[in-house]
Backbone as CSV, one residue per row, in Angstrom:
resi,resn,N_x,N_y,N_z,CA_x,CA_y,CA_z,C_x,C_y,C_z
1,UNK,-145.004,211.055,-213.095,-144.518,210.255,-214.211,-144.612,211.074,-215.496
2,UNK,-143.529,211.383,-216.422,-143.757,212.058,-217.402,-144.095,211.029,-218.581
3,UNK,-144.231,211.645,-219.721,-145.187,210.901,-221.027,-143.581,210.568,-221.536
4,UNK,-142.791,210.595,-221.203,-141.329,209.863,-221.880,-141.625,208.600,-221.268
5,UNK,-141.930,208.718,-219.784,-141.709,207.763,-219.143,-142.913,206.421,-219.059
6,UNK,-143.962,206.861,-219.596,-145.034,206.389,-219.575,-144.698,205.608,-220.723
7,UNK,-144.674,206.654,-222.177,-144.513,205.700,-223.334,-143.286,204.654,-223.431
8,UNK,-142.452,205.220,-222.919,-141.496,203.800,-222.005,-141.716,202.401,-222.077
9,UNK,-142.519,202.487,-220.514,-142.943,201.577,-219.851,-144.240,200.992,-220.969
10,UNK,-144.971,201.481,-221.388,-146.070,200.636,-222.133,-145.616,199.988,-223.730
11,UNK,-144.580,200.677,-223.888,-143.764,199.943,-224.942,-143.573,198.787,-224.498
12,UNK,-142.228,198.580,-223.478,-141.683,197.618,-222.498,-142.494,196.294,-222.361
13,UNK,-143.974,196.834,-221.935,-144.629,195.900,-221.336,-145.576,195.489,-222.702
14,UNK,-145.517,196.414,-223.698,-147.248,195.990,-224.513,-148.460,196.145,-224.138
15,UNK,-148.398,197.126,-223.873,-149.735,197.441,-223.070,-149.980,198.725,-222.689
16,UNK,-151.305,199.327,-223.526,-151.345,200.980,-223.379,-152.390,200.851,-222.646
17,UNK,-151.900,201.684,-221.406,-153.174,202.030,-220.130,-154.294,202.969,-220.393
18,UNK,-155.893,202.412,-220.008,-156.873,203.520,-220.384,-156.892,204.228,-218.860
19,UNK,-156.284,203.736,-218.324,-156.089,204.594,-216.453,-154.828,204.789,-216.440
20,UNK,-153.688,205.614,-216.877,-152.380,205.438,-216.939,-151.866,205.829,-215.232
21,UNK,-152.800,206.122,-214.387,-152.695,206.506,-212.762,-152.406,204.998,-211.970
22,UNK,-152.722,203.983,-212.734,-152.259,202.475,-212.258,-150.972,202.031,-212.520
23,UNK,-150.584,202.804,-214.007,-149.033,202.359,-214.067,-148.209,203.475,-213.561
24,UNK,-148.727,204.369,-213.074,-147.737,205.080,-212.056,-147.621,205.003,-211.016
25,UNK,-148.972,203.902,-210.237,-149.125,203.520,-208.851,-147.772,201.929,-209.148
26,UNK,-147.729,201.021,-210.168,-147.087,200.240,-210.109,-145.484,200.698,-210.230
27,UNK,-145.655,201.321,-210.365,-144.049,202.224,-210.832,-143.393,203.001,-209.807
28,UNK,-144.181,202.859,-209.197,-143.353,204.139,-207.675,-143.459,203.113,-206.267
29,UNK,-141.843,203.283,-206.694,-141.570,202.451,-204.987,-141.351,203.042,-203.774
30,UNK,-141.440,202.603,-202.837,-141.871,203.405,-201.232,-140.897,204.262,-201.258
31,UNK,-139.757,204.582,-201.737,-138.452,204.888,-201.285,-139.096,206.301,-201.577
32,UNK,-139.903,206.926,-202.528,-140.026,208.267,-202.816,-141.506,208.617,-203.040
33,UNK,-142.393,207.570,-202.325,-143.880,208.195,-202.271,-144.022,208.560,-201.097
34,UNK,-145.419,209.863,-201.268,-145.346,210.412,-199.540,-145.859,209.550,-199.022
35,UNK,-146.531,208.242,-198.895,-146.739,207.356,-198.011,-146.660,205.708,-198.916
36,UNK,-146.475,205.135,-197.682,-146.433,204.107,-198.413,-147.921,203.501,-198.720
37,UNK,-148.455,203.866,-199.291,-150.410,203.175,-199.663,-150.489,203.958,-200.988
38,UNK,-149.387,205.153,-200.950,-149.112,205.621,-202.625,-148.111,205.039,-203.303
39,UNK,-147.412,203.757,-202.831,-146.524,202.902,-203.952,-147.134,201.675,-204.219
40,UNK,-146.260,201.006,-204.978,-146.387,199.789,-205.466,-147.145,198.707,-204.868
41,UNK,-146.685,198.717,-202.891,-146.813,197.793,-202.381,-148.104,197.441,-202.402
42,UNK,-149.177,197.767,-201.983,-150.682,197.153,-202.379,-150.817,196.464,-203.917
43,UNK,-150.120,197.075,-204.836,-150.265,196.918,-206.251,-149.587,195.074,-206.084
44,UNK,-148.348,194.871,-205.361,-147.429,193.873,-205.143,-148.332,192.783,-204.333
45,UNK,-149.298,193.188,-203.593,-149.962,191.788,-203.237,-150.914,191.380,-203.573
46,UNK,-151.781,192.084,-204.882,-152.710,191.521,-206.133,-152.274,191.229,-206.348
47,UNK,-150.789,191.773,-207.416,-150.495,190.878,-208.332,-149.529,189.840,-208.317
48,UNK,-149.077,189.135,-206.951,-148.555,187.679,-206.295,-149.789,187.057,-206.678
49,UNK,-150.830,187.451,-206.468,-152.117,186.183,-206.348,-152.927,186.497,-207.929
50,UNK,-153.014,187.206,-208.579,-152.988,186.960,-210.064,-152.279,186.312,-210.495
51,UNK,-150.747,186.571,-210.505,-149.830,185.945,-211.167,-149.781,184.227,-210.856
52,UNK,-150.314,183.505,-209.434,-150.132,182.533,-209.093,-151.308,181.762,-209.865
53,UNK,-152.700,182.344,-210.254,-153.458,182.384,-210.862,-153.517,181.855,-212.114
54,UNK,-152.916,182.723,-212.692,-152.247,182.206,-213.989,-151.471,181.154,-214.439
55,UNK,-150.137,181.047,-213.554,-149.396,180.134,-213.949,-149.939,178.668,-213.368
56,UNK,-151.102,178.706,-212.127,-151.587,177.741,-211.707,-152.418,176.658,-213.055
57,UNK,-153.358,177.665,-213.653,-153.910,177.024,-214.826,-153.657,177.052,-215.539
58,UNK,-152.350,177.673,-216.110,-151.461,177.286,-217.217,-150.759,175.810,-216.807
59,UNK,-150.199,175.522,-215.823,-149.844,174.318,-215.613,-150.632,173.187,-215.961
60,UNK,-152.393,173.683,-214.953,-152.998,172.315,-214.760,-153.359,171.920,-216.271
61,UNK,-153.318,173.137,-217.020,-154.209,172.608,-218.885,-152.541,172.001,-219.604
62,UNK,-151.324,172.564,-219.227,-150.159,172.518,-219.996,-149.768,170.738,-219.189
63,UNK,-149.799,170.598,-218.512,-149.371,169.566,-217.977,-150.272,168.565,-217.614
64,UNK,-151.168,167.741,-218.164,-152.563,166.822,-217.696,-151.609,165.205,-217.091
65,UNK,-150.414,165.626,-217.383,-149.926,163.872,-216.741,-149.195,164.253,-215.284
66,UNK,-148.708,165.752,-214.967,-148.521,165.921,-213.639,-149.431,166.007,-212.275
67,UNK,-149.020,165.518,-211.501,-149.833,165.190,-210.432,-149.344,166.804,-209.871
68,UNK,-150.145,166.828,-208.249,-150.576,168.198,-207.814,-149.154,168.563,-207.113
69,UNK,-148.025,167.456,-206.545,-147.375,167.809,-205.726,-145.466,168.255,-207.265
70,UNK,-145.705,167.722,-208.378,-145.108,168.187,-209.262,-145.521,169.680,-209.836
71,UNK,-146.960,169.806,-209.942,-147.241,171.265,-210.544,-146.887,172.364,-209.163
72,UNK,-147.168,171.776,-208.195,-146.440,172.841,-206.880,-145.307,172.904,-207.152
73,UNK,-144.375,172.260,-207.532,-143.028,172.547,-207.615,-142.449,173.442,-208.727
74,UNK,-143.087,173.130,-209.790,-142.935,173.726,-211.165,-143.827,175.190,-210.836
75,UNK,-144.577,175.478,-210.174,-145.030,177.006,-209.992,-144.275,177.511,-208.903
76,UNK,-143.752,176.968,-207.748,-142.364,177.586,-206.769,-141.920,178.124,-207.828
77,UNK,-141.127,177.684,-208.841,-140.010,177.936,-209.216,-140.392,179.262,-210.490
78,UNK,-141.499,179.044,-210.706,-141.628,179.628,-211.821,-142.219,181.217,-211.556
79,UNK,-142.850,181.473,-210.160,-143.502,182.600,-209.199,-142.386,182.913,-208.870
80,UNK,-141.320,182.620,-208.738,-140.030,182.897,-207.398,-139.675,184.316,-207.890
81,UNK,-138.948,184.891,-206.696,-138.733,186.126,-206.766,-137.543,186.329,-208.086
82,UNK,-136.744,185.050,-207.956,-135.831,184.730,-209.352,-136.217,185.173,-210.669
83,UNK,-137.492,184.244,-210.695,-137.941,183.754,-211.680,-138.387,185.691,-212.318
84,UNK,-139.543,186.098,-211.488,-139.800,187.392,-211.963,-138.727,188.302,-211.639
85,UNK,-137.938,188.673,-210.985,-136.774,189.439,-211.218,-135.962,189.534,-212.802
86,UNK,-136.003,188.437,-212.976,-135.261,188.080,-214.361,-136.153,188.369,-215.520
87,UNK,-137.475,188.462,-215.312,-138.474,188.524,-216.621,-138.554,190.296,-216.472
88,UNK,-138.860,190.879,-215.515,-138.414,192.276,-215.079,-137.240,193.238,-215.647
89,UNK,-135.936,192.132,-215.333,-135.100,193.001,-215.886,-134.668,192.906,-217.499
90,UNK,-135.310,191.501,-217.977,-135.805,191.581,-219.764,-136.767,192.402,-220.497
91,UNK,-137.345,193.024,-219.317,-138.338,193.844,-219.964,-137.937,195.643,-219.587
92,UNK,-136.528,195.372,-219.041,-136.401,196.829,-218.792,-137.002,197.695,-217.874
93,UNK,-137.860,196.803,-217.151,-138.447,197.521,-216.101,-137.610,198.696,-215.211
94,UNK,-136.135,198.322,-214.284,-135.584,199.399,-213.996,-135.350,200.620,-214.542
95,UNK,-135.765,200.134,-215.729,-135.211,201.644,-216.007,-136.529,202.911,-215.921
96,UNK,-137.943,202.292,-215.825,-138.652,203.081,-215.854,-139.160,203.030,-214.356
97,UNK,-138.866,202.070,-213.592,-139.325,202.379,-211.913,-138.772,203.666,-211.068
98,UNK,-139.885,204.104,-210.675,-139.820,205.597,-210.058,-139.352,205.380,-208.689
99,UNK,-138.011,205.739,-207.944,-137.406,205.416,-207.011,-136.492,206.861,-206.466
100,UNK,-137.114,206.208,-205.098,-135.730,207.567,-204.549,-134.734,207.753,-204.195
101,UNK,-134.108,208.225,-203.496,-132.289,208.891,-203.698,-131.889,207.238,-202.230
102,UNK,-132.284,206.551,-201.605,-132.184,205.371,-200.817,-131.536,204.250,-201.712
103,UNK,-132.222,204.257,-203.235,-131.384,202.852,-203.889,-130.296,203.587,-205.046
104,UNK,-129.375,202.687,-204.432,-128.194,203.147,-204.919,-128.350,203.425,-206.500
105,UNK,-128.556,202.401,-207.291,-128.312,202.054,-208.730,-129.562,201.114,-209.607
106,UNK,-129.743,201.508,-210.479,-130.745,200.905,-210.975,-130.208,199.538,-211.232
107,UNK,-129.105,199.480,-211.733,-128.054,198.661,-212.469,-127.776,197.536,-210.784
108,UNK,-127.936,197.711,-209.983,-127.658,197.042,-208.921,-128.786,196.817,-207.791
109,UNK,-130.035,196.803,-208.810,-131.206,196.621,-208.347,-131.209,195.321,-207.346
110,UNK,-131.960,195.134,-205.785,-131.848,194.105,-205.634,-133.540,192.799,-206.265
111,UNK,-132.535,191.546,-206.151,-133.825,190.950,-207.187,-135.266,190.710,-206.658
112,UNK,-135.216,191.070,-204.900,-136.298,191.103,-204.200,-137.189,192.422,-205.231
113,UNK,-137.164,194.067,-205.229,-137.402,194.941,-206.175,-137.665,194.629,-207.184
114,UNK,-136.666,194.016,-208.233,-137.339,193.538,-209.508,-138.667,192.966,-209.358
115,UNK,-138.489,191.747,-208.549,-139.677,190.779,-208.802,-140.861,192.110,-208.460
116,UNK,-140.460,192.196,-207.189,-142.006,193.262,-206.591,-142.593,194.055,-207.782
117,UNK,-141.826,194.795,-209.121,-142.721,195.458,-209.955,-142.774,194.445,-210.794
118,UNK,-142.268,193.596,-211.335,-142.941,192.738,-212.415,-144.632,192.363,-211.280
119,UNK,-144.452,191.867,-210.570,-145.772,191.617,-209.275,-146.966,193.086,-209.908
120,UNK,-146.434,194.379,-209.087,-147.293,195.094,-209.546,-147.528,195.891,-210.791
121,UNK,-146.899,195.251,-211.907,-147.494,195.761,-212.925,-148.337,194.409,-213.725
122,UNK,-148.284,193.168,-213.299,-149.468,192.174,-213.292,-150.517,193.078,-212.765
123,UNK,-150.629,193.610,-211.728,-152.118,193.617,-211.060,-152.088,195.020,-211.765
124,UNK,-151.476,196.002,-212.404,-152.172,197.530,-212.736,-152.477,196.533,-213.977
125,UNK,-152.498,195.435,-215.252,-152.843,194.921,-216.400,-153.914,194.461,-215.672
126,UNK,-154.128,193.994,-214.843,-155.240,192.908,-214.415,-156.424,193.979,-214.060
127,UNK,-156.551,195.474,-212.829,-157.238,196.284,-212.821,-157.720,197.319,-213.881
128,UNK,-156.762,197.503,-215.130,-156.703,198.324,-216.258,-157.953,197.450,-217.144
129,UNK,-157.762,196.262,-218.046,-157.828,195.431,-218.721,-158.640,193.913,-218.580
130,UNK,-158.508,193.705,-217.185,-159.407,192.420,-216.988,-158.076,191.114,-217.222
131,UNK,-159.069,190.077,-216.520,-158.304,189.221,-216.861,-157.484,188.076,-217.934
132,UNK,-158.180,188.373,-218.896,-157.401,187.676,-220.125,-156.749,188.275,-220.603
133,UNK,-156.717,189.747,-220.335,-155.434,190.692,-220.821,-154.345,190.080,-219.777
134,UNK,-154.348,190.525,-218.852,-153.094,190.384,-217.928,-152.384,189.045,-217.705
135,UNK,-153.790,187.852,-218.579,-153.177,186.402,-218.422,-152.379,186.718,-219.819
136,UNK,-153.083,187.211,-220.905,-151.854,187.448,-222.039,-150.493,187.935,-221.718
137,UNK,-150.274,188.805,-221.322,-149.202,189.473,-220.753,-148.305,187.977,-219.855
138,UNK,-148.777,188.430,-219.037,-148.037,186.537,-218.096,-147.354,186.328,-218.789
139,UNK,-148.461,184.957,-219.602,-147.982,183.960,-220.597,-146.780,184.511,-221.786
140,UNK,-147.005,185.847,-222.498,-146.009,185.971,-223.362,-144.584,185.986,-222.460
141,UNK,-144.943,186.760,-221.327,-143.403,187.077,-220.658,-142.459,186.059,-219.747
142,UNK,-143.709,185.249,-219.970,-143.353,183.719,-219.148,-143.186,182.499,-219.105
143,UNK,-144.074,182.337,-220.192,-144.001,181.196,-221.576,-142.537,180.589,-221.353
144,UNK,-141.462,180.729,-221.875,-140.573,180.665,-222.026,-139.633,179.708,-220.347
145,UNK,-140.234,180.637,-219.434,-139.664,180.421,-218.544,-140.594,179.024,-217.693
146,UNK,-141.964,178.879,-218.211,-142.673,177.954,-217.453,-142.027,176.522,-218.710
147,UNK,-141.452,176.605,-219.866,-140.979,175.339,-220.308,-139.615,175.126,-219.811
148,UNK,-138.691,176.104,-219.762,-137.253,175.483,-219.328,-137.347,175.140,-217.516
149,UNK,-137.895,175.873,-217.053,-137.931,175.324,-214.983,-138.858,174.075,-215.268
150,UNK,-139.999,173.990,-216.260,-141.113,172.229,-216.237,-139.480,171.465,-216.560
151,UNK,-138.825,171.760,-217.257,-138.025,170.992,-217.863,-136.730,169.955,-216.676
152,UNK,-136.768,171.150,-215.984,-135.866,170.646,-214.818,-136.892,170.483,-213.393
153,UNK,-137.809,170.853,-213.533,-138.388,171.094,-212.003,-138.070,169.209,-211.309
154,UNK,-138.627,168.647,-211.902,-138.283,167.394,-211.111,-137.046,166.838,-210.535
155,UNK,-135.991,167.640,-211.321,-134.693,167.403,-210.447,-133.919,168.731,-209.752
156,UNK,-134.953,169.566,-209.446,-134.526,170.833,-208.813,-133.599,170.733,-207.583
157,UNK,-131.851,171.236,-208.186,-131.340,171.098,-207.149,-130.727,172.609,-206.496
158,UNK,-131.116,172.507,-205.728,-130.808,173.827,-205.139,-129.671,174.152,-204.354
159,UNK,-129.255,173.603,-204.544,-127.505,173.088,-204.194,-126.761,174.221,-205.760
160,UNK,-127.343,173.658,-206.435,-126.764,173.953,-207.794,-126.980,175.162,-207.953
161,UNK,-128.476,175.815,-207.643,-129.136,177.040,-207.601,-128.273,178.154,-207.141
162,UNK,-127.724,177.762,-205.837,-126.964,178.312,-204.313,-125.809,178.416,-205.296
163,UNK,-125.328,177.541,-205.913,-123.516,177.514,-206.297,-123.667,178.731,-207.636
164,UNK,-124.459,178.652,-208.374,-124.717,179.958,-209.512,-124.493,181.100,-208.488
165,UNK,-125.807,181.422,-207.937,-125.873,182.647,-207.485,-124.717,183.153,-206.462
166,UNK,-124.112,182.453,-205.839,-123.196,182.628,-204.901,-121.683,182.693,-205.605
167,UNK,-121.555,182.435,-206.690,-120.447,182.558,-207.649,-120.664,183.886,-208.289
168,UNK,-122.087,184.526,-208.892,-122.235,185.176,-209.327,-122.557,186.298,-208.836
169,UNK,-122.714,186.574,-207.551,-122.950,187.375,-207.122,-122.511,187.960,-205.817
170,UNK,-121.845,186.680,-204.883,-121.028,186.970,-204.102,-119.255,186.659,-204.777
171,UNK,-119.012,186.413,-205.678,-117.408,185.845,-206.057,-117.173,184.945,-204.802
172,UNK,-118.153,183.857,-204.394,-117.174,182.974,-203.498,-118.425,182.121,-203.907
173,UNK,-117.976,180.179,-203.925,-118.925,179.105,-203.836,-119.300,178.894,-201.676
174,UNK,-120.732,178.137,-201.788,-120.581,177.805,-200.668,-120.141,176.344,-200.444
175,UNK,-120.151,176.012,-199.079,-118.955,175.170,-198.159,-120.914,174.464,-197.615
176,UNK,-120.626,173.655,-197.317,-121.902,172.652,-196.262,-121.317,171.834,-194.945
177,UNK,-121.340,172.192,-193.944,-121.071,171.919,-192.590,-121.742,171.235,-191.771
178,UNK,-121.438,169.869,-191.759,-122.578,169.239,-190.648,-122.060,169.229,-189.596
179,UNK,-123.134,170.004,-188.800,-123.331,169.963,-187.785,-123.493,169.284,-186.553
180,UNK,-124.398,168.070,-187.029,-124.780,167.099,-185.671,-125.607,165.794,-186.415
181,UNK,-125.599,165.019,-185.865,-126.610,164.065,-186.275,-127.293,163.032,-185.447
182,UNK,-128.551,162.633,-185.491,-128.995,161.713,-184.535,-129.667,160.538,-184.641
183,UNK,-130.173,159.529,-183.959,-130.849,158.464,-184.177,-129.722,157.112,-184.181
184,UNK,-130.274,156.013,-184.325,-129.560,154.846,-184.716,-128.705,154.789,-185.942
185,UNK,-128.034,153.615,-186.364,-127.462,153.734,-187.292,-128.482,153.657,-188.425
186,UNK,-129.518,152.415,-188.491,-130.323,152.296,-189.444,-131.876,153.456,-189.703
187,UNK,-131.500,154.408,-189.059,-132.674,155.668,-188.858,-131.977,156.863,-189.077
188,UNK,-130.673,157.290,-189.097,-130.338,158.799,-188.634,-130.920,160.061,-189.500
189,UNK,-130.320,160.972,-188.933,-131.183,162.216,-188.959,-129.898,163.327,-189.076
190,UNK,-129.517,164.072,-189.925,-128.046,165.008,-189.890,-128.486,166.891,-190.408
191,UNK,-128.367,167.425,-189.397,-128.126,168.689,-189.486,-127.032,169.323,-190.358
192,UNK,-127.260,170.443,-191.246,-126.283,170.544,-191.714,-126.743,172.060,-191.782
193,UNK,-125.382,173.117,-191.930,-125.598,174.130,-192.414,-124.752,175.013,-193.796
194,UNK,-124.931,175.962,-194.236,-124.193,176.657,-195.541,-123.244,177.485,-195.170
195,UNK,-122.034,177.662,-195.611,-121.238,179.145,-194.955,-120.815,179.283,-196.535
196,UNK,-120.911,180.763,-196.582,-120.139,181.210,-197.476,-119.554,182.471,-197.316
197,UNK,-118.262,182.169,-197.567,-117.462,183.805,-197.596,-117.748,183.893,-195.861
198,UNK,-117.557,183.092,-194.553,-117.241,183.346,-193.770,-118.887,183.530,-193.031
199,UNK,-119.893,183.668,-193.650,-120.894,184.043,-193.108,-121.652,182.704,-193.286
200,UNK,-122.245,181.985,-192.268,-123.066,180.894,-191.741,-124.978,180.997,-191.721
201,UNK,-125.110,180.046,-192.843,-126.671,180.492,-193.075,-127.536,179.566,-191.745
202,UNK,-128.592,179.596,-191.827,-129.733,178.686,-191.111,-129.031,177.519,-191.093
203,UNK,-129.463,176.204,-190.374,-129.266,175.087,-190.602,-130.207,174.429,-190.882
204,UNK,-130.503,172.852,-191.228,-131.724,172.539,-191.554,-131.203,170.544,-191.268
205,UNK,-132.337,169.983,-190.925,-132.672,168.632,-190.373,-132.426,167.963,-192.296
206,UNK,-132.411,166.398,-192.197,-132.569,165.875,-193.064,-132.593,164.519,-192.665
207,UNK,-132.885,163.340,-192.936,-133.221,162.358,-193.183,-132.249,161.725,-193.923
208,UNK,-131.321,161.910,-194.732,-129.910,161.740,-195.410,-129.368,163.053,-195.518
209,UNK,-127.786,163.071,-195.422,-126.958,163.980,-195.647,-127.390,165.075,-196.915
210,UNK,-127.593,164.502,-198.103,-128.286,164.723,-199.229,-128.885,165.838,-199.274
211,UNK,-130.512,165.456,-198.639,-131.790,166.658,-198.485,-131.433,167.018,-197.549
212,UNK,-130.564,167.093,-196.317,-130.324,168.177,-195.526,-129.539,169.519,-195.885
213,UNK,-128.530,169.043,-197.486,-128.197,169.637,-197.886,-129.105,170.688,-198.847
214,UNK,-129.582,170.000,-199.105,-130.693,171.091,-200.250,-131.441,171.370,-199.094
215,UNK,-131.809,171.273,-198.302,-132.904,172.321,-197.522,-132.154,173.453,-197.148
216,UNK,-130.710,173.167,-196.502,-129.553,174.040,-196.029,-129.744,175.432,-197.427
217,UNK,-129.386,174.332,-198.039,-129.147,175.393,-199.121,-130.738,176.135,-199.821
218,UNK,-131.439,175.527,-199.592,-132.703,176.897,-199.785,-133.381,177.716,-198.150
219,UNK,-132.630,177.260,-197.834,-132.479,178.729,-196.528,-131.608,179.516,-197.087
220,UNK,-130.363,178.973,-197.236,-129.211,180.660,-197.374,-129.934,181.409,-198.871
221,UNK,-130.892,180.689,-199.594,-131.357,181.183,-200.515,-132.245,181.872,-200.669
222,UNK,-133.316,181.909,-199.236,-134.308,182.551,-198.733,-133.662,183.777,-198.184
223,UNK,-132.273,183.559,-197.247,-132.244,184.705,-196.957,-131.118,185.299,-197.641
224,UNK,-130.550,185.352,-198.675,-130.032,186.244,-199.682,-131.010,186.546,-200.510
225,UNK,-132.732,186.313,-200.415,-133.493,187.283,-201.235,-133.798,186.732,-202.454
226,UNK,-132.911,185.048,-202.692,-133.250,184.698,-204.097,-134.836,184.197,-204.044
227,UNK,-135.648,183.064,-202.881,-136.674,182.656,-202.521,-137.279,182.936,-201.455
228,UNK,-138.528,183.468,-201.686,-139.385,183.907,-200.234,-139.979,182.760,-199.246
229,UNK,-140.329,183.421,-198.249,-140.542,182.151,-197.306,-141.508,181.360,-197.974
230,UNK,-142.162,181.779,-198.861,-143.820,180.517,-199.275,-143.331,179.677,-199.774
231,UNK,-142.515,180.191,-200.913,-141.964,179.091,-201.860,-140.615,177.990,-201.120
232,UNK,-139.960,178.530,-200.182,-139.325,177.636,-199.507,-140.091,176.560,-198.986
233,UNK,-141.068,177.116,-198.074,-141.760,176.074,-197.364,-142.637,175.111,-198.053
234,UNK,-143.002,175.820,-199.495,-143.632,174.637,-200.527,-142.472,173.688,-201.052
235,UNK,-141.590,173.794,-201.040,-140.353,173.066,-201.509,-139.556,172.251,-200.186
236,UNK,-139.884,172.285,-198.917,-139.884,171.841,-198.256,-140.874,170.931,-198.027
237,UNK,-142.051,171.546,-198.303,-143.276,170.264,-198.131,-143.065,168.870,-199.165
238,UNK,-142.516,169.701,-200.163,-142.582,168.994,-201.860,-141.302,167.787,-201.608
239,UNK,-140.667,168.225,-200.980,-138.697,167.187,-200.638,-139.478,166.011,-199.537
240,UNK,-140.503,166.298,-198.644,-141.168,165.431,-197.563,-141.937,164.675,-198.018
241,UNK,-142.360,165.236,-199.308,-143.496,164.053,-199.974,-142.958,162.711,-200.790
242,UNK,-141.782,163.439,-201.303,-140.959,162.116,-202.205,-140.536,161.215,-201.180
């Protein structure tokens, strides 16, 4: 890492390293370290569980009238690989992540990558600095983003989620296909799945046409990389509880 690149990144982030060997461990992705235990990735699974840390008790003090199965929902959304991809690429992070000749374009980063270094440069603030530094950091870069997702989290539709990103990033909306359905008339149960642009995601059970649709649609969302499996399956638990 050269000192262009260093003073860079600690601009970027606000934050001058007294170990600057942590923000070059958060900065180098597998694609060009001689092993992988010399990139990011160890750095990437502290700082998932710092970061959840944070926004956990930022919720429970920011929010005293939400119950536990609303603040789960409002931290899905706000941890998601989305969520930090996007705070990542406001902070310019690509441009200082150390990568090798495997990813095409910085500029065409995928948002799984983003999130992963916003992830490990939480945990090089959190090992550098301690923890009320790295909760500072969070909160300034996140602040923002934990009031507009509180704002909608209760009507999180991921239907809607799916139709952005799939407009924006594939140039085609998706289509919802049911599949099958079962039970009586006054009980049924309807499978449904997502196609877009010809390609057919997971399918998923529902209880009304409705939430079979939003579950449908946070599978094809899991696996285009926008949501990881945790946060699906907390948002699955969270749709079973209402």
């Amino acid at each position: 890492m050269t000192e262009e690149t260093r003073a860079k990144a600690e601009k970027a982030i606000g934050h001058t390293f007294r170990n600057p060997q942590l923000l070059k461990e958060a900065l180098t992705h597998a694609s060009i370290a001689d092993s992988r235990l010399h990139s990011n990735e160890r750095m990437e699974f502290l700082g998932d569980a710092v970061l959840d840390m944070i926004v956990c008790e930022e919720l429970y003090r920011r929010f005293p009238q939400h119950l536990e199965g609303e603040l789960t929902k409002i931290k899905s959304a706000v941890v998601s690989r989305r969520t930090c991809s996007e705070v990542a690429l406001e902070l310019a992070l690509q441009e200082v992540l150390i990568i090798g000749k495997g990813i095409s374009s910085r500029e065409s980063m995928p948002l799984s990558l983003a999130a992963n270094v916003y992830e490990a440069i939480v945990a090089a603030i959190y090992l550098d600095a301690g923890f009320e530094c790295v909760k500072e950091f969070v909160l300034r870069t996140m602040s923002s983003k934990i009031d507009t997702l509180a704002a909608s989290a209760h009507q999180q539709n991921y239907k809607a989620v799916l139709q952005q990103h799939a407009q924006k990033v594939l140039g085609c909306g998706p289509m919802y296909e049911l599949l099958d359905e079962k039970g009586p008339d006054h009980s049924k149960c309807f499978e449904v799945c997502v196609c877009i642009d010809g390609r057919r995601f997971s399918s998923a059970w529902g209880p009304n046409k409705k939430q079979a649709e939003q579950k449908a649609a946070l599978l094809a969302l899991e696996e285009l990389g926008v949501y990881d499996s945790r946060e699906v399956d907390e948002a699955i638990q969270t749709m079973a509880s209402e």
